[in-house]
N, C-alpha and C positions, 0 to 999 in steps of 0.2 A: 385638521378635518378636511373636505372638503375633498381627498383624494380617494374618488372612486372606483378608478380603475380595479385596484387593490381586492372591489367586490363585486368583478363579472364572472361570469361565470365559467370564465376560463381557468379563474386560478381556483375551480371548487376542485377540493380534493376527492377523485372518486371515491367511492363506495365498494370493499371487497366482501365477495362471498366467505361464506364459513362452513366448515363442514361439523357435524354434531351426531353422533351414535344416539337416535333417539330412542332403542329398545336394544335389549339383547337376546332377542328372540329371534331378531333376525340377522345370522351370519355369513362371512364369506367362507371358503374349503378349509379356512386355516379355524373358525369355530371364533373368532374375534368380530364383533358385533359392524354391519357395516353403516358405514356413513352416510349422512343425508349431508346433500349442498341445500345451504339457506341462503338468501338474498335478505339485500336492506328491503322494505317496504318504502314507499315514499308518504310525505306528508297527504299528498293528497289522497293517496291509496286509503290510508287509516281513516281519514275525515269521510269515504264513503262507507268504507265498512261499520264506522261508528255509526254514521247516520242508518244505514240497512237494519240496525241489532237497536233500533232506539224507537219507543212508540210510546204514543202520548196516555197516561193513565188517568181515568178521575182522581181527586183529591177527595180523599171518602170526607162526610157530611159537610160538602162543599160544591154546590148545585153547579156546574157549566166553569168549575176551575181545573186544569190537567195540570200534569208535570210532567215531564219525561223522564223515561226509565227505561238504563240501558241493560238489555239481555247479556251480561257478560259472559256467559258461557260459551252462546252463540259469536260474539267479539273474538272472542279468542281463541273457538275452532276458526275463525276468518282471519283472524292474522296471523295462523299458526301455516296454514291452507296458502295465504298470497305471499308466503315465505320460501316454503318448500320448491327448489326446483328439482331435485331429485331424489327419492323418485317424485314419479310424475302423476300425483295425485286424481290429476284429469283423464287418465289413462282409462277407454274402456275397458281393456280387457284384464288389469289392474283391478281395477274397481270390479268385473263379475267374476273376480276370482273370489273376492269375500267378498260376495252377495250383497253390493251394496251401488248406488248410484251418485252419490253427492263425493266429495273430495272431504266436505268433513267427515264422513260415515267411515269414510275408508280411513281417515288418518285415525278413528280411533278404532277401529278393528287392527290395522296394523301396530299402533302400540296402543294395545287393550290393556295393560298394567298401569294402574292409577296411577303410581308413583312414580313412574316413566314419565308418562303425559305433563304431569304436574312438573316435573323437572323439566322435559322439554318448554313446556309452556314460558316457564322462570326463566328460560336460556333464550327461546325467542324476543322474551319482554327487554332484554336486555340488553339483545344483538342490536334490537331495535330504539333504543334509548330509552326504556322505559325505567325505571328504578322503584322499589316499591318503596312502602313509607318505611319497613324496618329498616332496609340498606339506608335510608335519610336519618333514623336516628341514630343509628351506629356512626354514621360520619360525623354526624352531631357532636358525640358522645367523644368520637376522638381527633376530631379537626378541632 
């Protein structure tokens, strides 16, 4: 023990981007769907977006007791949104090409196909360390 060196932060292994076809609606001249660059998210990044998508609710027949509840829909246009670096979701003139002003509005007019989204979504939770519970009991099931 005792040898810390081993965990400054010199020897952390970066962090590489990913590139992911989130729709095939949109292509380049060859008609092959083109690519988005996704970035890691960092720790702290998620803990504000969690906290932003998270508001305290009563606890029905239960006078001055809350609990909190997180908006996951909203969570996950936001982690979908501080992933993306290309394209450039914050882009005005991007954003008034389909009619919209927020970076979430525009990532889902740009892939407006549920099942796109939903798979982007699964591809981001993932890039991002996220694992859901089936992927845990399948490892389960065969670890």
């Amino acid at each position: 023990m005792g040898n810390v060196s081993k965990f400054l932060k010199g020897n952390k292994a970066p962090k590489e981007n990913a590139t992911y076809a989130a729709t095939k609606s949109l292509t380049d001249d060859n008609g092959e769907p083109l690519l988005w660059e996704i970035k890691p998210v960092t720790t702290k990044e998620n803990e504000r977006m969690r906290e932003d998508c998270t508001t305290e609710v009563q606890v029905p027949g239960k006078s001055g007791l809350y609990r909190q509840k997180l908006d996951t829909s909203k969570y996950i246009g936001k982690l979908l949104c501080a992933s993306i670096v290309e394209p450039n979701l914050y882009d005005a003139e991007l954003q008034d090409s389909y009619g919209v002003k927020t970076p979430e509005d525009l990532l889902m007019e740009m892939v407006d196909d549920p099942g796109e989204y939903a798979e982007f979504a699964k591809f981001i939770q993932g890039f991002n360390g996220f694992t859901s519970f089936d992927d845990e009991v399948n490892e389960a099931k065969n670890g």
